[in-house]
VOGU-3710 file (C-alpha; in Angstrom, 3 decimals, decimal comma):
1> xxxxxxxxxx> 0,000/0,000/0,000  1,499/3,433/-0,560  2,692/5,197/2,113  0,430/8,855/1,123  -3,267/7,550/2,625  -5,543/10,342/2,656  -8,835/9,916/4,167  -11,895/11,842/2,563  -15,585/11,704/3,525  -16,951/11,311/-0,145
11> xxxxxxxxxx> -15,045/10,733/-3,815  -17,222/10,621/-7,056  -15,214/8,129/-9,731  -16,433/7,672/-13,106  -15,944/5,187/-15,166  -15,979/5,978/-19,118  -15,203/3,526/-22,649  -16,847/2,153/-25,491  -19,823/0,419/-24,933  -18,192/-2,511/-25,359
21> xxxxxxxxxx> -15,630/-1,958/-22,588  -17,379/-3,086/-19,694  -18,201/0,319/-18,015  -21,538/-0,994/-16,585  -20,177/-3,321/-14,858  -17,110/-2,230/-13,464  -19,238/0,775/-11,950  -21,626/-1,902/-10,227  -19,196/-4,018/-9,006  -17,167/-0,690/-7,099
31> xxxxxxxxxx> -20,951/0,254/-6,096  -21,513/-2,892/-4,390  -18,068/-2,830/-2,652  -18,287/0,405/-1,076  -22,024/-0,460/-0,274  -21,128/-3,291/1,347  -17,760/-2,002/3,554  -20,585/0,643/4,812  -20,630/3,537/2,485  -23,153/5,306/1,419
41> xxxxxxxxxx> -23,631/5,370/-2,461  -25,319/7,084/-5,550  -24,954/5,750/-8,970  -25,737/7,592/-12,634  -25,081/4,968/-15,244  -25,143/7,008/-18,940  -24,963/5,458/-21,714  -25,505/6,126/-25,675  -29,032/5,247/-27,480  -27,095/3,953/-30,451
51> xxxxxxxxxx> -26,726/-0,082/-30,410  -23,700/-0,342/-31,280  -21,552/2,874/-32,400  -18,267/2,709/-34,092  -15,785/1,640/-32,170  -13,828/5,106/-30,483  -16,392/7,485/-31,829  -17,080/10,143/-29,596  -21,341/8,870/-29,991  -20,298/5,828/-28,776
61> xxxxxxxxxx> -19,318/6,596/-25,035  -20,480/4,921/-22,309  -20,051/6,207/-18,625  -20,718/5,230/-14,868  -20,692/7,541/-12,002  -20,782/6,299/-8,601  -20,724/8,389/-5,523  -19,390/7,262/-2,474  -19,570/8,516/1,029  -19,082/7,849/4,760
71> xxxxxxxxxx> -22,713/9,728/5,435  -25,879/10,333/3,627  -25,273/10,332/-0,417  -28,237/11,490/-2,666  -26,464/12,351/-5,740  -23,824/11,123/-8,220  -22,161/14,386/-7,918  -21,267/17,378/-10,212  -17,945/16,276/-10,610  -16,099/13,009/-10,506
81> xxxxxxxxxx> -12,127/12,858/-8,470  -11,213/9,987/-10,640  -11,820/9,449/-14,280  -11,120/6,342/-16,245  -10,644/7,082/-19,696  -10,543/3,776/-22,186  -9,941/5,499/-25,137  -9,483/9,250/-26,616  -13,043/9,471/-26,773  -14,223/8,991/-23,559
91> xxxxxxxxxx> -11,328/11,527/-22,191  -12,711/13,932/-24,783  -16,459/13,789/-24,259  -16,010/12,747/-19,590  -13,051/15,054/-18,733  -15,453/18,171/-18,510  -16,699/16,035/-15,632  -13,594/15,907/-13,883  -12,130/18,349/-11,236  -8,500/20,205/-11,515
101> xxxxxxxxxx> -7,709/18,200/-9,039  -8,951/15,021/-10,440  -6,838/11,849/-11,346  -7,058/10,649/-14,710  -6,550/6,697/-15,450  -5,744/5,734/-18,994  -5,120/3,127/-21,293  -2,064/4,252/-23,057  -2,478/1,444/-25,684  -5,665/3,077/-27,237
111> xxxxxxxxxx> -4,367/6,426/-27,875  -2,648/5,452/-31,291  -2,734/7,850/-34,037  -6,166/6,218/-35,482  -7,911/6,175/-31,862  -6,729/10,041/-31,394  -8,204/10,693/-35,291  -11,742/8,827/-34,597  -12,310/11,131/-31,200  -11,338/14,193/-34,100
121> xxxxxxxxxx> -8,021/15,045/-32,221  -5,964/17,916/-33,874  -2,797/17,075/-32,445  -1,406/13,663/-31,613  -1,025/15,228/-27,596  -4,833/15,158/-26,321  -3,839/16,226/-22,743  -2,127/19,495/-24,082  -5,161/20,228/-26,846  -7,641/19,490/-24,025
131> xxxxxxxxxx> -5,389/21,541/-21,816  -5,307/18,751/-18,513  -2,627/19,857/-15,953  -4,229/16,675/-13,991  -2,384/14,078/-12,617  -2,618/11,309/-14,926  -1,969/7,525/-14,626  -0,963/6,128/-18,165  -1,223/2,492/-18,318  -0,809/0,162/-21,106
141> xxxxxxxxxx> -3,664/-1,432/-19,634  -4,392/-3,678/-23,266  -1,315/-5,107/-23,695  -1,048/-6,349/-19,566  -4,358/-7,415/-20,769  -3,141/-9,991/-23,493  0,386/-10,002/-21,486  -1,727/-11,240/-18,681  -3,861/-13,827/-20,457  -1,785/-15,518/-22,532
151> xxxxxxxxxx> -1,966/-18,830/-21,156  -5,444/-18,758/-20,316  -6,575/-20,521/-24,037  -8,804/-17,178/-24,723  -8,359/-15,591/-28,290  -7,615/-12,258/-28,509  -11,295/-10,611/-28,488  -12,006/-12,299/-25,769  -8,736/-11,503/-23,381  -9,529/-7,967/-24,405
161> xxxxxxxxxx> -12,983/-7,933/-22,905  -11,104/-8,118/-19,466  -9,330/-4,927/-19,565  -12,517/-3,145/-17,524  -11,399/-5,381/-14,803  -7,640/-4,066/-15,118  -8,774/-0,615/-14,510  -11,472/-1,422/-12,007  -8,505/-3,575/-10,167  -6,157/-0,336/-10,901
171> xxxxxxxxxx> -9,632/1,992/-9,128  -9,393/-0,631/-6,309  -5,809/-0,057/-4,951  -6,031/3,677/-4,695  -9,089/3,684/-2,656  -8,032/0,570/-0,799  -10,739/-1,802/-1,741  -10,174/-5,531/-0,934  -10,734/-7,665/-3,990  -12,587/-10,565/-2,333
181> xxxxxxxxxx> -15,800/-8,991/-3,038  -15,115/-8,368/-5,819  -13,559/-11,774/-7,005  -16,803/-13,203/-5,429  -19,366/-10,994/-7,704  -17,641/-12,234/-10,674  -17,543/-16,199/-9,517  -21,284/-15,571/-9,354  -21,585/-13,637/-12,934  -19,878/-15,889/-15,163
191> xxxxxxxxxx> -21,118/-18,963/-13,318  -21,901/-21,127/-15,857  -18,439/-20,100/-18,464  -15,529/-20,442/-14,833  -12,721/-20,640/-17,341  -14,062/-16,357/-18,172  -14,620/-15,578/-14,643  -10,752/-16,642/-14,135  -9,611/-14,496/-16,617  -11,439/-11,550/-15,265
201> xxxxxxxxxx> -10,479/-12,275/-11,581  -6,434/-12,540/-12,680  -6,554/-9,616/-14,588  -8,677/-7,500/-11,798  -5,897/-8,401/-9,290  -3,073/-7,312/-12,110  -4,611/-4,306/-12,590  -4,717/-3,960/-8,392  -1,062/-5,130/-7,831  0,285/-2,598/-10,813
211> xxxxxxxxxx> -1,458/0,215/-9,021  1,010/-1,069/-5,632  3,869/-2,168/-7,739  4,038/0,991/-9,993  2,522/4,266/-8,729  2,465/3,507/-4,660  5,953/5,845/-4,429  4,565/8,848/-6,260  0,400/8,381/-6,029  -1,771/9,313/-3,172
221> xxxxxxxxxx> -4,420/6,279/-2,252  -7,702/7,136/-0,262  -10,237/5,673/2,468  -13,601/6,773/2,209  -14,530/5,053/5,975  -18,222/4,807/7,364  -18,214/7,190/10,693  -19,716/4,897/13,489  -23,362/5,064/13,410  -23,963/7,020/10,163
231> xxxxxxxxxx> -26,380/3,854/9,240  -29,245/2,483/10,737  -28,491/-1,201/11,460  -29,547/-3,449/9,318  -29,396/-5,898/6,573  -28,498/-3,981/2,809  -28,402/-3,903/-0,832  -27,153/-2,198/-3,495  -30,475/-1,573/-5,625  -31,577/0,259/-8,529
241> xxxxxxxxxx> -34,917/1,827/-9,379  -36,310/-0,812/-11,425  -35,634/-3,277/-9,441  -36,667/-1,847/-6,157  -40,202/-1,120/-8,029  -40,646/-4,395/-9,169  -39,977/-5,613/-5,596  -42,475/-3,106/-4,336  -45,360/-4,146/-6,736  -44,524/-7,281/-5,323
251> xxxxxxxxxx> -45,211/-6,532/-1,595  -48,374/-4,251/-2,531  -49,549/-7,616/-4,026  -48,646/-9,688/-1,272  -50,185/-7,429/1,551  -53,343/-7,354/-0,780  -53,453/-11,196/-1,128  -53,768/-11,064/-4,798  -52,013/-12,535/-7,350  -49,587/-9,821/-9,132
261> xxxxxxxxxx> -50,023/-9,751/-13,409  -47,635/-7,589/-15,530  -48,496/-7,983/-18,915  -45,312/-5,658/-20,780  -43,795/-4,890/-23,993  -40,272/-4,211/-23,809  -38,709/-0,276/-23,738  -35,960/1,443/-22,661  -35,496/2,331/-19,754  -38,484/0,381/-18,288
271> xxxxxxxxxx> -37,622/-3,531/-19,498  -36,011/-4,143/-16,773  -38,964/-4,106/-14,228  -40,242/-7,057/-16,895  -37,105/-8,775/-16,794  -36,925/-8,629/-12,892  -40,515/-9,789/-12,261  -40,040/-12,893/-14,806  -37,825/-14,647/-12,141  -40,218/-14,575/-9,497
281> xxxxxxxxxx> -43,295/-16,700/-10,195  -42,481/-18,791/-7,618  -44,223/-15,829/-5,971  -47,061/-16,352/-7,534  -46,308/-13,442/-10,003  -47,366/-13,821/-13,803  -45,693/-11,678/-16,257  -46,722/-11,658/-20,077  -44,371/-10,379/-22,957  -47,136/-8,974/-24,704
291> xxxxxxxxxx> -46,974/-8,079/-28,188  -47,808/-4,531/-28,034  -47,991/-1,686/-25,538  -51,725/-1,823/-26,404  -52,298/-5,596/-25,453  -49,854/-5,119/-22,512  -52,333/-2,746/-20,841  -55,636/-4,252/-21,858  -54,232/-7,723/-20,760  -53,551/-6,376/-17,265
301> xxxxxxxxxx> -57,004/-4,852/-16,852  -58,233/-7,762/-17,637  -56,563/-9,776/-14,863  -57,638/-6,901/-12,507  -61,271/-8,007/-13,672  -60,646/-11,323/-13,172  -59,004/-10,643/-9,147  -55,629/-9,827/-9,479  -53,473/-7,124/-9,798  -52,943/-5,569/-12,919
311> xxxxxxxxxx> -49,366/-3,777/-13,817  -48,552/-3,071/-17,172  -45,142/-1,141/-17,433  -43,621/1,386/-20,201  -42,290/4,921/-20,750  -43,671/7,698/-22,178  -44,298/6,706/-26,139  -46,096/3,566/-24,220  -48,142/5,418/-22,465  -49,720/7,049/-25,829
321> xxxxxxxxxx> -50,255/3,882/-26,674  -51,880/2,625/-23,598  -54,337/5,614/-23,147  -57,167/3,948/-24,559  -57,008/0,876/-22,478  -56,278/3,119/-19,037  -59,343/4,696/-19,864  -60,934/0,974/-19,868  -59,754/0,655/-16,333  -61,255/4,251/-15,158
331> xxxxxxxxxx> -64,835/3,705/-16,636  -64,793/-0,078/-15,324  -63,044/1,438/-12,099  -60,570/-1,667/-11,893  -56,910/-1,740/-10,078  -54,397/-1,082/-12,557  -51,121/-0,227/-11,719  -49,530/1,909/-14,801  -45,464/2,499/-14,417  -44,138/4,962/-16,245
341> xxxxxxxxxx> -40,488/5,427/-16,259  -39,575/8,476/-17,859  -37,356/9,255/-20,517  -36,620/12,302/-22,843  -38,734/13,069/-25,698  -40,403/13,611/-27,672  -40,928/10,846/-29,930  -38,368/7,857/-30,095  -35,744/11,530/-28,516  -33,624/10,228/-25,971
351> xxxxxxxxxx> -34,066/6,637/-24,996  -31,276/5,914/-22,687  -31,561/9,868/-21,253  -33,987/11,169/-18,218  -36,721/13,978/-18,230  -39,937/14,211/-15,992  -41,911/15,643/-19,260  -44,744/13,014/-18,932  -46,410/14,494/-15,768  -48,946/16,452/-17,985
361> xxxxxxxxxx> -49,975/13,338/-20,318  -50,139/11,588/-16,815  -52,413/13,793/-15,246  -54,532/14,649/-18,525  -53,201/12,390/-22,012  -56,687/10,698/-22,166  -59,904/11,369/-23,929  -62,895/12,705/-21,782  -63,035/13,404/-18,248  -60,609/10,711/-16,823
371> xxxxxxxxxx> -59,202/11,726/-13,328  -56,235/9,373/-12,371  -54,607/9,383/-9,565  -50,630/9,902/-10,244  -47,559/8,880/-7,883  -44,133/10,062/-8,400  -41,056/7,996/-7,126  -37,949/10,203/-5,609  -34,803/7,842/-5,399  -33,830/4,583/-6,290
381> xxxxxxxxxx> -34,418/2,930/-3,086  -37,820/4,842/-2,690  -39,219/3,551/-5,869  -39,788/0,542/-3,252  -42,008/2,559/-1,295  -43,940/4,456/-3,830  -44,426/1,749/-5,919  -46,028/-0,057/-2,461  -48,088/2,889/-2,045  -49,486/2,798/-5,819
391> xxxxxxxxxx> -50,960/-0,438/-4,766  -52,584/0,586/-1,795  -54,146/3,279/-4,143  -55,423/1,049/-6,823  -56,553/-1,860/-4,888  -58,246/0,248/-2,184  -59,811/2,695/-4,495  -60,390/0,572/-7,449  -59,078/2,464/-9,520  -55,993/3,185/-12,031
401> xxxxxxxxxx> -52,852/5,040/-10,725  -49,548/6,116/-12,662  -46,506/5,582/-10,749  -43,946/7,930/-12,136  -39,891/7,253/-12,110  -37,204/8,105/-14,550  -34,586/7,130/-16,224  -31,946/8,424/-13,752  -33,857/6,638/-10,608  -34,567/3,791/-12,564
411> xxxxxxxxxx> -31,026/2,932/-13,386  -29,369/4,342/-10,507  -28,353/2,625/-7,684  -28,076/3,090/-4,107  -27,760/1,039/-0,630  -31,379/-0,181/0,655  -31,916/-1,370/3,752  -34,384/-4,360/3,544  -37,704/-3,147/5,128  -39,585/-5,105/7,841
421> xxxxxxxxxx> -42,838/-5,664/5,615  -44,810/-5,914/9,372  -44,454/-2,241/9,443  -45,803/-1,806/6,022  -49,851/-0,806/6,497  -52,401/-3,288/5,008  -54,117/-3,718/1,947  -57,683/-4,062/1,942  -59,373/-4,780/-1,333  -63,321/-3,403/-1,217
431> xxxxxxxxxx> -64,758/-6,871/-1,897  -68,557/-7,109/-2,150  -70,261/-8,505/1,363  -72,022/-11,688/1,099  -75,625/-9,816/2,441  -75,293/-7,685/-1,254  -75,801/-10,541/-2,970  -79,121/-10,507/-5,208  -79,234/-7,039/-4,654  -75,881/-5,683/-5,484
441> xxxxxxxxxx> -75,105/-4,052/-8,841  -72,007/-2,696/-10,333  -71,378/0,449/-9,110  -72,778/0,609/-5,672  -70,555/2,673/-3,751  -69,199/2,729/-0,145  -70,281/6,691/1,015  -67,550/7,187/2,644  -64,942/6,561/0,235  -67,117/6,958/-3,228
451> xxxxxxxxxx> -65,262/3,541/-3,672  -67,382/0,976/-5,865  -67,463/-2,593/-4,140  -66,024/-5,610/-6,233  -66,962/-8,552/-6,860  -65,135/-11,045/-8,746  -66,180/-13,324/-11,662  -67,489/-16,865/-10,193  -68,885/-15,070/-7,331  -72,173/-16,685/-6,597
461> xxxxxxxxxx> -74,822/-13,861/-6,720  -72,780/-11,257/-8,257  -73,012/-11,844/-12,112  -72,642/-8,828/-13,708  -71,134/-7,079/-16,603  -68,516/-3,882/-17,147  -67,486/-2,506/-20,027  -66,275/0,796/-22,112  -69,785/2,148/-22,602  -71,200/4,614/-20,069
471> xxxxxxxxxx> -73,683/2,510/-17,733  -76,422/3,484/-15,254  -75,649/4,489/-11,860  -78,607/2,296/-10,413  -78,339/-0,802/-12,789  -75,224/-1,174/-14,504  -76,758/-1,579/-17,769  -75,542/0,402/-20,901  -76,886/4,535/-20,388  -76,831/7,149/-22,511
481> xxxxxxxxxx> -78,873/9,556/-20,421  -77,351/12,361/-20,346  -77,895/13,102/-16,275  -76,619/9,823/-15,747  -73,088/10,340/-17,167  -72,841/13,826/-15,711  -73,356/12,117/-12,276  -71,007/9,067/-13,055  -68,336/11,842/-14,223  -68,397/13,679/-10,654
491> xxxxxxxxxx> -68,648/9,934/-9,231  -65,539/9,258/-10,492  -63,728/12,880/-9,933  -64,915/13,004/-6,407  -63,466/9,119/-5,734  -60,223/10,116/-6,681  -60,271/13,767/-4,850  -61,213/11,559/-1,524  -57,885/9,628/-1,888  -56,579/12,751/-0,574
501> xxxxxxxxxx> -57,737/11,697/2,964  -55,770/8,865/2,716  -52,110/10,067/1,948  -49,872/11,926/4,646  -49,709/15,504/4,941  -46,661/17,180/2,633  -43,595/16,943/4,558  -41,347/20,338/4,750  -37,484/19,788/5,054  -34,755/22,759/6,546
511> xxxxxxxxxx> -35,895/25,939/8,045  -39,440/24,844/7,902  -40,795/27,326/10,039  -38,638/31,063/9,180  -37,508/30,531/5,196  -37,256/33,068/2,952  -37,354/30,339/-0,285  -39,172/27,606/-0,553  -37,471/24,851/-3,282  -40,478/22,496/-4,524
521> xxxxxxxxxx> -39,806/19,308/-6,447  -41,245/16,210/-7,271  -39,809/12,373/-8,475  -36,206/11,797/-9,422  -34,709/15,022/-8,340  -35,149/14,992/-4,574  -31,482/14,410/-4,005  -29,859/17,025/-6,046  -32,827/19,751/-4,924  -31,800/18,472/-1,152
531> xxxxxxxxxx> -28,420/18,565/-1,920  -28,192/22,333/-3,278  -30,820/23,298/0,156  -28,615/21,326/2,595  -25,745/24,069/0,831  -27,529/26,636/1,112  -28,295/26,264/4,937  -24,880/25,526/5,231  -23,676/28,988/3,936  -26,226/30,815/6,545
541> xxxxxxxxxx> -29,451/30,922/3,833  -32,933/30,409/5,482  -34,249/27,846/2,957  -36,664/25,228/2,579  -37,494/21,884/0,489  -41,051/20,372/-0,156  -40,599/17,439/-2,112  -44,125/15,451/-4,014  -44,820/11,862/-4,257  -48,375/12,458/-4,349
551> xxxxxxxxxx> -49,079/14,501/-7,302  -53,173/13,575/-8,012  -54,931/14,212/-5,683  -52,133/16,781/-3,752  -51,396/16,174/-0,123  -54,297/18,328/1,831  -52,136/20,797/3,184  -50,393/21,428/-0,195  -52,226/25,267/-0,711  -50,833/26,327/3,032
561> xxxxxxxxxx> -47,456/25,371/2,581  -47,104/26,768/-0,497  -48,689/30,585/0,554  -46,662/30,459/3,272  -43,109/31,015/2,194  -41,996/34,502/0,797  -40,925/33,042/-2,514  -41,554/29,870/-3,891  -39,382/28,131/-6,815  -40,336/25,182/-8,551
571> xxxxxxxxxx> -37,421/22,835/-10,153  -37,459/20,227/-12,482  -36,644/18,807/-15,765  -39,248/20,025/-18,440  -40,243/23,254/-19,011  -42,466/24,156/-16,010  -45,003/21,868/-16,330  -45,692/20,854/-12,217  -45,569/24,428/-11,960  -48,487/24,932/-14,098
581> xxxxxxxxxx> -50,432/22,476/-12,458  -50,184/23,487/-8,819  -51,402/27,299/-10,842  -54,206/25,516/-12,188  -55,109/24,086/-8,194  -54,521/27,143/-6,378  -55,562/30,502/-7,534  -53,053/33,652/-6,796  -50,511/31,554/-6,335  -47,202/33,125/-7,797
591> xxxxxxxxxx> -44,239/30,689/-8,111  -40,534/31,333/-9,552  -39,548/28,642/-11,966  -36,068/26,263/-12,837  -36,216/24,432/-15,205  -34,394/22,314/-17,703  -34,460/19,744/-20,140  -30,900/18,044/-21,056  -31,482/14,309/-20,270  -29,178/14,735/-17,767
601> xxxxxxxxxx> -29,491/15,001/-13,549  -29,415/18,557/-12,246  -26,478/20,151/-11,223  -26,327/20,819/-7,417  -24,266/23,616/-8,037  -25,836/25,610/-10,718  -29,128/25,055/-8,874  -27,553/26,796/-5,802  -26,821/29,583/-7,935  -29,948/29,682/-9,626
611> xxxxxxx> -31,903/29,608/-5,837  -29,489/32,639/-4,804  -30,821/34,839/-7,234  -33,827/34,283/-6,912  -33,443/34,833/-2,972  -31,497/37,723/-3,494  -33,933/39,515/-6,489
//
């Protein structure tokens, strides 16, 4: 180990190579390290659209950010203090990421004359042209590659495909990561080919012991070490967003005692909620590739009508598709669980990129009066939590909800405690008594709630029949009357307003009581809009943060919090469009805006200065 240990409380390192060069999954397997020594972590994988660019091209980048920390971490961070740099491209297109005081890892076998010409060098010197003063670690981290490998019987393509574990083995020995972990994760990938998970775990502990054997005399390593008590005790994960939603769909099932349906058609970024729910049927949960976004929804109301839960999952082109068959589920009133996981737009626009510009086609993107209520996950490990609370929505108040993440929380990662499901509150579902039967019909309502009983097919007295037409109030048969419809249309506006009952109050963080700002945000940018108010109180500014998971109906206390603040800013990642909603909900209200629309996170710093000037105009 070298002798120069410096110990730091956080580090951002980024990873960054052709797609093909492992980035992915040299970024997870640091992730899980430092989440499982104790740190706290944030991931941003970010990666191109294009399937496969040309090898070296500057389109064809692919990066992974992971933040690391000894207390709470809710963002990747602005800036990364390591950068690995495959090729000319990636050092072209990531080192605007990286800090002066930054160290840059390289493989000095891919910066040949063609690799520097394909990233459209000028010079053969890219650290000069790009004008880095970092401190840089050259390695020829190919040719120890094939050097390494040589008597391992792999051809040459394959050898190559190793050289992300070189660098992740070089990442390991300057923040003093043990490889075991490591070693273990990749035993476990490559499980079924050993003779490839060899090759990865020899090169992974070259690329460690060059790091010691090379650089220890003249490079500084760091410790990023957990303070004692900065985590609740308990049993964790590293998780991402999809996966912690498909694990809460599963629990909402499971605490309604219903049988969980997804019926899908695969799109970026959402397929992996498909892929993750596949594997678990021996939890009684049925998944259908469907062969449409169309059938994918329909199917799923169906199984709602049939007793179960419906999910059907997508982003936003999917949920154009799927508008006509949501609609099915809010005229029936039937569960339906409707994910949406953001991405930017419009049209096919960014696949692989993150935006929060579906809120409006959430809230209205349907024909007639169709009042849905809409949930919005804020963090990877809370898309657990909100995708639980979706459930309780739909089952409880028959009726279809959107659950809103994005592509950053969906593909992020952090460490999640496993919850105690005891803790987690019931689900009820409002089955039909058996004293209604013979005199039940359709949409007989509890007057409480506004909440129409159900009754499943095979029930014994409760034959009846739902459907897209408009039916009568007092029958369930097929109505055109035109009081009838006007009634059933405040029916089913007022059920969904009542839901408002049932939700917590908005929670206010900071100087709740005294601020002079008040940030608002809602889904996948609660840690960056926490981070830049946590800043902000730091430097001696009296500032606030009310952050939305409940978007339809709005917590009950949404109108006082938001009159009582001098100034009131609204942040996120389309062009105001949350904004223009809580306008449309509370009259007079007047509300500074941030916004932007890059496919990328926010910036914690730039929002700071944005919030500064607005405090100080």
């Amino acid at each position: 180990m070298s002798e120069k240990v410096k110990t730091l409380k956080q580090v951002a390192v980024r990873f960054s190579g052709d797609s093909g060069d492992g980035m992915q999954l040299a970024g997870n397997i640091f992730s899980t390290i430092s989440a499982t020594v104790g740190n706290d972590i944030c991931t941003f994988p970010d990666y191109p659209a294009d399937i496969r660019a040309p090898q070296g091209s500057l389109t064809g980048v692919s990066g992974f950010q992971v933040h690391i920390g000894a207390d709470r971490v809710l963002t990747p961070g602005d800036k990364c203090d390591v950068l690995v740099a495959m090729n000319p491209a990636a050092l072209k297109t990531q080192y605007k990421f990286c800090t002066p005081q930054s160290v840059i890892i390289v493989d000095s076998d891919s910066f040949g004359e063609n690799d520097l010409k394909k990233a459209m060098f000028a010079t053969d010197n890219p650290f000069a042209e790009l004008n880095i003063n970092n401190e840089v670690i050259s390695a020829p981290i190919s040719s120890m590659c094939k050097e390494s490998l040589k008597d391992s019987g792999l051809d040459f393509k394959a050898a190559m495909r190793c050289k992300n574990m070189f660098a992740l083995g070089l990442v390991c020995w300057l923040f003093d990561r043990k490889l075991s972990l490591a070693e273990d994760m990749l035993r476990e990938k490559f499980a079924k080919k050993p003779e490839i998970a060899a090759a990865n775990i020899k090169v992974l502990n070259d690329g460690y012991n060059y790091g010691h054997n090379t650089h220890s005399s003249v490079t500084t390593t760091y410790r990023v070490e957990s303070a004692e008590g900065s985590k609740e005790k308990g049993l964790y994960m590293d998780i991402n967003g999809n996966k912690a939603t498909a694990y809460g769909l599963i629990a909402g099932a499971e605490k309604a005692g219903l049988k969980l349906y997804l019926g899908s058609y695969p799109i970026t970024p959402a397929t992996d909620v498909l892929h993750e729910l596949a594997k678990h049927k021996s939890l009684g949960v049925i998944t259908v590739q469907a062969e449409d976004e169309i059938a994918g929804c329909a199917s799923a109301v169906g199984a709602s009508f049939a007793g179960a839960l419906g999910v059907t999952s997508t982003s936003g082109p999917g949920i154009c598709l799927k508008s006509e068959a949501m609609n099915l589920a809010v005229i029936t009133e039937l569960p339906l669980v409707v994910l949406d996981v953001q991405r930017g737009g419009p049209s096919t626009g960014l696949p692989t990129k993150s935006e929060q510009t579906d809120l409006l086609q959430a809230l209205y993107g349907r024909n007639g009066e169709s009042p849905m209520p809409v949930v919005a996950a804020k963090s990877p490990t809370h898309c657990f939590d909100a995708a639980f609370d979706a459930c309780k929505i739909a089952v409880e108040h028959m009726t279809p909800v959107v659950l809103l993440s994005d592509a950053f929380i969906a593909n992020g990662s952090a460490a999640w405690k496993l919850p105690d499901l005891d803790k987690y509150p019931a689900i009820v579902p409002p089955y039909v008594k058996p004293e209604m039967a013979g005199n039940w019909t359709p949409f007989q309502r509890n007057p409480e709630t506004g909440v129409r009983y159900w009754a499943l097919p095979g029930m014994e007295g409760f034959m009846h029949r739902i459907g897209g037409l408009e039916k009568s109030n007092e029958t369930g048969a097929i109505s055109t009357e035109p009081e009838n419809h006007n009634l059933m249309t405040k029916l089913r506006a007022e059920k969904v307003a009542k839901i408002a009952d049932f939700i917590p109050l908005q929670e206010v963080e900071g100087c709740k009581d005294d601020a002079d700002l008040l940030v608002v945000g809602f889904g996948g940018t609660y840690g960056h809009l926490s981070d830049a108010v946590s800043q902000m109180i730091a430097d001696g500014k009296k500032v606030a943060h009310a952050h939305f998971e409940f978007i339809n109906p709005l917590p009950k206390n949404t109108e006082e919090i938001l009159k009582k603040y001098k100034k009131v800013v609204v942040a996120e990642q389309n062009m105001g469009q949350f904004a223009a909603y809580l306008r449309s909900k509370f009259e007079g209200l007047k509300l500074y805006q941030f916004n932007e629309v890059k496919g990328q996170p926010f910036v914690t710093s730039k929002l700071v200065e944005a919030f500064t000037k607005i405090m100080e105009d």
